[in-house]
C-alpha positions as CSV (number, residue, x, y, z in Angstrom):
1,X,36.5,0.5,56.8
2,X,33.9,-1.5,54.8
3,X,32.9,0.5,51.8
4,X,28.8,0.8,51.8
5,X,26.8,-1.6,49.8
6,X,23.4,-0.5,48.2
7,X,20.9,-2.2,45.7
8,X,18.6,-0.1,43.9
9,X,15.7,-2.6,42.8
10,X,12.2,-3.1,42.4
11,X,10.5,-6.0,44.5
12,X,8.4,-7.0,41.3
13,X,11.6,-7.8,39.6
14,X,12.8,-11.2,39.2
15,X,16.3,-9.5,38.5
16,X,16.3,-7.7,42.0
17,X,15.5,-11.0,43.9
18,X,18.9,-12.8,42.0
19,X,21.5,-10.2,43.4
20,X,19.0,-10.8,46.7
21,X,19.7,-14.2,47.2
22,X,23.1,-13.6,46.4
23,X,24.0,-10.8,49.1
24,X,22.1,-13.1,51.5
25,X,24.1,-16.1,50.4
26,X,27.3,-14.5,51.1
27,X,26.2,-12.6,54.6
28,X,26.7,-8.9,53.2
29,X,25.2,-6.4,55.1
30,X,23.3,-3.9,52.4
31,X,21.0,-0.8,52.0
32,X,18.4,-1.8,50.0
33,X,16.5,1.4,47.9
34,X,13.0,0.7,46.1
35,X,13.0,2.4,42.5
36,X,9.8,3.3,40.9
37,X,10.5,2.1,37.7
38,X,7.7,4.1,35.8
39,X,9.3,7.4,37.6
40,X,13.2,6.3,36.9
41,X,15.0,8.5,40.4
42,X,18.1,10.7,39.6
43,X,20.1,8.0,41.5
44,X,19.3,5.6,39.4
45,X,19.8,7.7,36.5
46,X,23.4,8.4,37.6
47,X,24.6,5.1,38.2
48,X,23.0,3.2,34.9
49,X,23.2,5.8,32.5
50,X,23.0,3.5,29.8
51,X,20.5,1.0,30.5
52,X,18.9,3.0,32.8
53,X,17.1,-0.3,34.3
54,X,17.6,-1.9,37.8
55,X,19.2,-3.7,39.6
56,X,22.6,-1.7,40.2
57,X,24.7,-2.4,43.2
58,X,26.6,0.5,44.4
59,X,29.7,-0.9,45.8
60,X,30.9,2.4,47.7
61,X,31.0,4.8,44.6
62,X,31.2,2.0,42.5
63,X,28.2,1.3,40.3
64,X,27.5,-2.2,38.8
65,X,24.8,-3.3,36.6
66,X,22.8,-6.3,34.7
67,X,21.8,-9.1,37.4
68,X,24.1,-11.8,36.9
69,X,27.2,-9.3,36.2
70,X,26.1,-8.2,39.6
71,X,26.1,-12.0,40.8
72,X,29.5,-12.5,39.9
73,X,31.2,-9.7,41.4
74,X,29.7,-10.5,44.6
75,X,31.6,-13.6,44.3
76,X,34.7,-12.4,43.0
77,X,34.5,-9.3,46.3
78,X,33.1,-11.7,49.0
79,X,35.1,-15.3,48.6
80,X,33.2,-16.9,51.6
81,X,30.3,-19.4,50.3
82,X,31.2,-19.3,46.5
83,X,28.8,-19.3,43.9
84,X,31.5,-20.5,40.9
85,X,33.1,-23.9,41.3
86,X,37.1,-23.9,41.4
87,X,37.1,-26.0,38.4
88,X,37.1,-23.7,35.2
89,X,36.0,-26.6,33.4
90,X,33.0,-26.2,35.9
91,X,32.6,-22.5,35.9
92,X,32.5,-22.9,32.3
93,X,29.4,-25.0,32.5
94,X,27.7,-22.6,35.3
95,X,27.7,-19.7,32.8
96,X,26.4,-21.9,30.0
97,X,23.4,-22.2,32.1
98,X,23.4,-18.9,32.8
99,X,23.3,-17.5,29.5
100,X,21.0,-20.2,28.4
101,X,18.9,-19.1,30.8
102,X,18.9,-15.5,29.8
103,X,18.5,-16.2,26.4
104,X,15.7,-18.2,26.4
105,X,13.7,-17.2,29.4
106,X,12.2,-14.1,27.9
107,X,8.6,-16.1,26.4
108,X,8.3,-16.7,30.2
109,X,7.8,-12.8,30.3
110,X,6.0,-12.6,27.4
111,X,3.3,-15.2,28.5
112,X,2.3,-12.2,31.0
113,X,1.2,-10.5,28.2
114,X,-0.1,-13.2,26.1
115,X,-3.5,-14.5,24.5
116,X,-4.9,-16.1,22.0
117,X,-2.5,-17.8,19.1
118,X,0.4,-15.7,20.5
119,X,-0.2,-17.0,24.2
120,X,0.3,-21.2,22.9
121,X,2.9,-19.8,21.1
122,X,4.5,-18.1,24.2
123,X,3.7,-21.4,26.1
124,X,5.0,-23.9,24.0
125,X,8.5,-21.8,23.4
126,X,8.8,-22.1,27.5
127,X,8.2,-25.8,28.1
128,X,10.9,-26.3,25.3
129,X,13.1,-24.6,27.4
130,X,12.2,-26.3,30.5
131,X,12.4,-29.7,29.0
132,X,15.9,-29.0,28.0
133,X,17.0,-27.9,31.4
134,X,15.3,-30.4,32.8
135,X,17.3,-32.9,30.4
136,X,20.5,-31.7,30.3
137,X,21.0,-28.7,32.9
138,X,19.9,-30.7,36.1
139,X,20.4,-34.7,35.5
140,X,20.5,-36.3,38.8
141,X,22.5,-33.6,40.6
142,X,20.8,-31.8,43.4
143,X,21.6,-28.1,42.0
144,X,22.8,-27.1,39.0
145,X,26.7,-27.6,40.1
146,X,26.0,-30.9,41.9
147,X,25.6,-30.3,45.6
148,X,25.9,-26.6,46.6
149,X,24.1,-24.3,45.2
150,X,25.7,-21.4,42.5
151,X,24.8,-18.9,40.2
152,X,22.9,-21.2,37.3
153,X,20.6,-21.9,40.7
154,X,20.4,-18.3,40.9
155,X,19.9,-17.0,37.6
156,X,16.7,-20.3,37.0
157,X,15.4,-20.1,40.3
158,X,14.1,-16.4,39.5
159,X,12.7,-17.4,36.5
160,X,11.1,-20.4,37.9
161,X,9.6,-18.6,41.1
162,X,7.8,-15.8,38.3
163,X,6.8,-18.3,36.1
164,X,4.4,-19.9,38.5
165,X,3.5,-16.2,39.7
166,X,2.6,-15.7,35.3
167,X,0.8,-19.0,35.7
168,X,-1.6,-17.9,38.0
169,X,-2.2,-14.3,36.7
170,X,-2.3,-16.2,33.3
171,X,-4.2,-19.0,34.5
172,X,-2.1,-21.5,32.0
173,X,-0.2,-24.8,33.8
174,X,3.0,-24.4,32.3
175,X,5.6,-25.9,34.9
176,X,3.9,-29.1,35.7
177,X,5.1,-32.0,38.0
178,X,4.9,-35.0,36.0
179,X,6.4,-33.4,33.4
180,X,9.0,-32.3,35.0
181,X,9.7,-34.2,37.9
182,X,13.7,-33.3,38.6
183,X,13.3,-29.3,38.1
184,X,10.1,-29.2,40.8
185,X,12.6,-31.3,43.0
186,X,15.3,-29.0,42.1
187,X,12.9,-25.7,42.9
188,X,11.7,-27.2,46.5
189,X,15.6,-27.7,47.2
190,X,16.4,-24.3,46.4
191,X,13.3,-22.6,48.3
192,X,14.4,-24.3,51.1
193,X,17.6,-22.5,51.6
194,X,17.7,-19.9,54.3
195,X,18.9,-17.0,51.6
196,X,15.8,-17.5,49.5
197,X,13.3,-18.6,51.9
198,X,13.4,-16.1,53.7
199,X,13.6,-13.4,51.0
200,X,10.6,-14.0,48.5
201,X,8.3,-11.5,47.4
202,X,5.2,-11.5,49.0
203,X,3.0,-13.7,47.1
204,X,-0.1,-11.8,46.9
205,X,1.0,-8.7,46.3
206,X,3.0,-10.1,43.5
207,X,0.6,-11.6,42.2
208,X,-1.7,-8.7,42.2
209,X,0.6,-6.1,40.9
210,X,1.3,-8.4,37.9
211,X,-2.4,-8.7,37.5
212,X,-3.2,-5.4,37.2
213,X,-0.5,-4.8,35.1
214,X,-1.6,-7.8,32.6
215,X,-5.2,-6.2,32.6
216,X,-3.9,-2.3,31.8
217,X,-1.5,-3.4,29.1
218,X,-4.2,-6.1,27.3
219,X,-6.6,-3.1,27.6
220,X,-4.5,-0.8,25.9
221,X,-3.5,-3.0,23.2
Protein backbone atom coordinates (compact mmCIF):
# COMPACT_ATOMS: atom_id res chain seq x y z
CA UNK A 1 0.00 0.00 0.00
CA UNK A 2 0.89 3.63 -0.98
CA UNK A 3 2.22 5.42 2.02
CA UNK A 4 0.12 8.82 2.58
CA UNK A 5 1.40 12.04 1.19
CA UNK A 6 0.63 15.45 3.04
CA UNK A 7 1.83 19.12 2.52
CA UNK A 8 1.49 21.41 5.26
CA UNK A 9 1.62 25.00 3.48
CA UNK A 10 0.34 28.23 3.34
CA UNK A 11 -1.46 29.46 0.02
CA UNK A 12 0.41 32.99 0.41
CA UNK A 13 3.61 31.20 0.05
CA UNK A 14 5.52 31.10 -3.03
CA UNK A 15 7.39 28.09 -1.39
CA UNK A 16 4.09 26.08 -1.01
CA UNK A 17 3.05 26.70 -4.71
CA UNK A 18 6.83 25.05 -5.94
CA UNK A 19 6.30 21.55 -4.15
CA UNK A 20 2.50 22.32 -5.77
CA UNK A 21 3.41 22.26 -9.15
CA UNK A 22 5.64 19.60 -8.54
CA UNK A 23 3.07 16.96 -6.93
CA UNK A 24 0.84 17.99 -9.79
CA UNK A 25 3.60 17.48 -12.34
CA UNK A 26 4.16 14.04 -11.31
CA UNK A 27 0.25 13.00 -10.75
CA UNK A 28 0.61 12.31 -6.84
CA UNK A 29 -2.40 12.08 -5.13
CA UNK A 30 -1.91 14.42 -1.71
CA UNK A 31 -3.66 15.83 1.47
CA UNK A 32 -3.05 19.20 1.49
CA UNK A 33 -3.16 20.99 5.35
CA UNK A 34 -3.39 25.03 5.53
CA UNK A 35 -0.89 26.28 8.42
CA UNK A 36 -1.46 29.51 9.99
CA UNK A 37 1.76 30.66 10.07
CA UNK A 38 1.36 33.41 12.80
CA UNK A 39 -0.17 30.49 15.06
CA UNK A 40 2.68 27.74 14.05
CA UNK A 41 0.09 24.08 14.70
CA UNK A 42 1.78 21.21 16.83
CA UNK A 43 1.93 19.30 13.56
CA UNK A 44 3.97 21.57 12.09
CA UNK A 45 5.99 21.97 15.09
CA UNK A 46 6.75 18.12 15.07
CA UNK A 47 7.78 17.59 11.75
CA UNK A 48 10.18 20.95 11.28
CA UNK A 49 11.49 21.24 14.56
CA UNK A 50 14.24 23.21 13.42
CA UNK A 51 13.12 25.61 11.02
CA UNK A 52 9.81 25.45 12.14
CA UNK A 53 8.64 27.16 8.62
CA UNK A 54 6.52 25.52 5.85
CA UNK A 55 6.39 23.71 3.40
CA UNK A 56 7.03 20.03 4.83
CA UNK A 57 5.88 16.99 2.97
CA UNK A 58 5.02 14.19 5.10
CA UNK A 59 5.85 11.21 3.11
CA UNK A 60 4.05 8.48 5.34
CA UNK A 61 5.87 9.30 8.76
CA UNK A 62 8.57 10.75 6.85
CA UNK A 63 9.01 14.47 7.21
CA UNK A 64 10.81 16.56 4.51
CA UNK A 65 11.56 20.23 4.54
CA UNK A 66 12.91 23.47 2.49
CA UNK A 67 10.95 23.77 -0.98
CA UNK A 68 13.35 22.67 -3.44
CA UNK A 69 14.77 19.77 -1.06
CA UNK A 70 11.16 18.83 -1.27
CA UNK A 71 11.23 19.17 -5.22
CA UNK A 72 13.85 16.87 -5.53
CA UNK A 73 12.65 14.03 -3.58
CA UNK A 74 9.63 14.06 -5.41
CA UNK A 75 11.66 13.32 -8.25
CA UNK A 76 13.96 10.98 -6.94
CA UNK A 77 10.29 8.86 -5.26
CA UNK A 78 8.12 9.37 -8.31
CA UNK A 79 10.46 8.72 -11.67
CA UNK A 80 7.47 9.31 -14.12
CA UNK A 81 7.82 13.01 -15.77
CA UNK A 82 11.30 13.99 -14.34
CA UNK A 83 12.23 17.19 -13.29
CA UNK A 84 16.34 16.59 -13.43
CA UNK A 85 17.79 15.83 -16.92
CA UNK A 86 19.77 12.36 -17.15
CA UNK A 87 22.83 14.18 -18.03
CA UNK A 88 24.76 15.15 -14.77
CA UNK A 89 26.46 17.62 -16.73
CA UNK A 90 22.73 18.90 -17.10
CA UNK A 91 21.53 18.39 -13.53
CA UNK A 92 24.50 20.18 -12.67
CA UNK A 93 23.37 23.28 -14.44
CA UNK A 94 19.51 22.87 -13.11
CA UNK A 95 20.74 23.30 -9.50
CA UNK A 96 22.93 26.24 -10.54
CA UNK A 97 19.79 27.96 -11.39
CA UNK A 98 18.27 26.82 -8.57
CA UNK A 99 20.54 28.09 -6.00
CA UNK A 100 21.01 31.23 -8.01
CA UNK A 101 17.72 31.67 -7.73
CA UNK A 102 17.48 31.21 -3.95
CA UNK A 103 20.24 33.34 -3.35
CA UNK A 104 19.33 36.21 -5.09
CA UNK A 105 15.67 36.27 -5.04
CA UNK A 106 15.18 37.54 -1.60
CA UNK A 107 15.18 41.82 -2.67
CA UNK A 108 12.09 40.44 -4.54
CA UNK A 109 10.70 39.88 -0.97
CA UNK A 110 12.06 42.74 0.40
CA UNK A 111 10.50 45.13 -2.24
CA UNK A 112 7.07 44.16 -0.31
CA UNK A 113 8.34 45.96 2.34
CA UNK A 114 10.13 48.68 0.73
CA UNK A 115 10.07 52.59 0.25
CA UNK A 116 11.83 55.31 -0.22
CA UNK A 117 15.86 54.96 -0.89
CA UNK A 118 15.66 51.39 0.42
CA UNK A 119 12.70 50.50 -2.13
CA UNK A 120 15.21 51.68 -5.64
CA UNK A 121 17.60 49.91 -3.86
CA UNK A 122 15.41 46.80 -3.49
CA UNK A 123 14.37 47.40 -7.15
CA UNK A 124 17.51 47.79 -8.84
CA UNK A 125 19.14 44.56 -6.90
CA UNK A 126 16.03 42.49 -8.71
CA UNK A 127 16.28 43.61 -12.26
CA UNK A 128 20.13 42.70 -11.91
CA UNK A 129 19.04 39.42 -11.21
CA UNK A 130 16.52 39.26 -13.89
CA UNK A 131 18.83 40.55 -16.53
CA UNK A 132 21.23 37.83 -15.71
CA UNK A 133 18.71 35.09 -16.01
CA UNK A 134 17.41 36.45 -18.76
CA UNK A 135 21.06 36.48 -20.25
CA UNK A 136 22.52 33.47 -19.32
CA UNK A 137 19.75 31.12 -17.49
CA UNK A 138 17.18 31.12 -20.42
CA UNK A 139 19.00 31.90 -24.06
CA UNK A 140 16.83 30.71 -26.69
CA UNK A 141 15.64 27.51 -24.99
CA UNK A 142 11.97 27.22 -24.19
CA UNK A 143 12.48 26.28 -20.29
CA UNK A 144 15.24 26.47 -18.37
CA UNK A 145 16.56 22.68 -19.45
CA UNK A 146 15.61 23.29 -23.14
CA UNK A 147 12.23 21.76 -23.94
CA UNK A 148 10.56 20.17 -20.87
CA UNK A 149 10.14 21.88 -18.06
CA UNK A 150 12.31 20.98 -14.56
CA UNK A 151 13.07 22.25 -11.32
CA UNK A 152 15.09 25.73 -12.31
CA UNK A 153 11.35 26.31 -14.01
CA UNK A 154 10.04 25.61 -10.71
CA UNK A 155 12.10 27.19 -8.25
CA UNK A 156 11.87 30.94 -10.98
CA UNK A 157 8.46 30.52 -11.81
CA UNK A 158 7.39 31.18 -8.02
CA UNK A 159 9.42 33.97 -7.81
CA UNK A 160 8.37 35.38 -11.01
CA UNK A 161 4.39 34.77 -10.35
CA UNK A 162 4.99 36.92 -6.62
CA UNK A 163 6.94 39.42 -8.15
CA UNK A 164 4.27 40.72 -10.32
CA UNK A 165 1.78 40.04 -7.24
CA UNK A 166 4.76 42.81 -5.17
CA UNK A 167 4.41 44.88 -8.29
CA UNK A 168 1.07 45.66 -7.90
CA UNK A 169 0.78 45.95 -4.07
CA UNK A 170 3.98 47.98 -4.52
CA UNK A 171 2.86 49.69 -7.54
CA UNK A 172 6.60 49.64 -9.00
CA UNK A 173 7.05 47.99 -12.85
CA UNK A 174 9.79 45.85 -12.14
CA UNK A 175 9.52 42.77 -14.65
CA UNK A 176 8.84 44.66 -17.84
CA UNK A 177 8.45 43.22 -21.38
CA UNK A 178 10.72 45.05 -23.46
CA UNK A 179 13.17 44.52 -21.12
CA UNK A 180 12.94 41.38 -20.88
CA UNK A 181 11.46 39.82 -23.71
CA UNK A 182 12.70 35.91 -23.36
CA UNK A 183 11.75 35.48 -19.49
CA UNK A 184 7.94 37.00 -20.18
CA UNK A 185 7.98 34.35 -23.13
CA UNK A 186 9.46 31.88 -20.78
CA UNK A 187 6.68 32.79 -17.84
CA UNK A 188 3.54 32.57 -20.52
CA UNK A 189 5.08 29.02 -21.40
CA UNK A 190 5.25 27.87 -17.99
CA UNK A 191 1.60 29.25 -16.93
CA UNK A 192 0.36 27.48 -19.60
CA UNK A 193 1.11 24.04 -18.31
CA UNK A 194 -1.73 22.11 -16.87
CA UNK A 195 0.22 21.68 -13.33
CA UNK A 196 0.51 25.34 -12.82
CA UNK A 197 -2.47 26.69 -14.52
CA UNK A 198 -4.57 25.16 -12.88
CA UNK A 199 -3.07 25.61 -9.42
CA UNK A 200 -2.36 29.51 -8.83
CA UNK A 201 -3.32 31.33 -5.94
CA UNK A 202 -6.26 33.24 -6.33
CA UNK A 203 -5.20 36.54 -7.57
CA UNK A 204 -7.10 38.83 -5.54
CA UNK A 205 -6.98 37.39 -2.52
CA UNK A 206 -3.31 37.32 -2.92
CA UNK A 207 -3.06 40.37 -3.75
CA UNK A 208 -5.01 41.63 -0.87
CA UNK A 209 -3.57 39.65 1.91
CA UNK A 210 -0.12 40.92 0.76
CA UNK A 211 -1.55 44.36 0.88
CA UNK A 212 -2.65 44.38 4.10
CA UNK A 213 0.26 42.92 5.31
CA UNK A 214 2.61 45.70 3.50
CA UNK A 215 0.29 48.39 5.14
CA UNK A 216 0.48 46.68 8.99
CA UNK A 217 4.17 46.19 8.79
CA UNK A 218 5.08 49.96 7.08
CA UNK A 219 2.71 51.19 9.99
CA UNK A 220 4.56 49.63 12.63
CA UNK A 221 7.90 50.51 11.45
Amino acid sequence: MAEVVKLLGALSSPFVFRVIWALKMKGIPYEYIEEDVTNKSPLLLKNNPVLKKIPVLLHGEKPVCESMIIVEYIDEIWPQNPLLPNDPYERALARFWVKFTDDKCSSVWKISLAQGEELEKRVKETVDMLQTVEEHGLGDKKFFGGDTVGIADIAFGAVIHWLKIIEEIVGVKVFEAHKFPRLHEWIENFKQLPAVKENLPDWDRIVSYFKSYREKRLASA
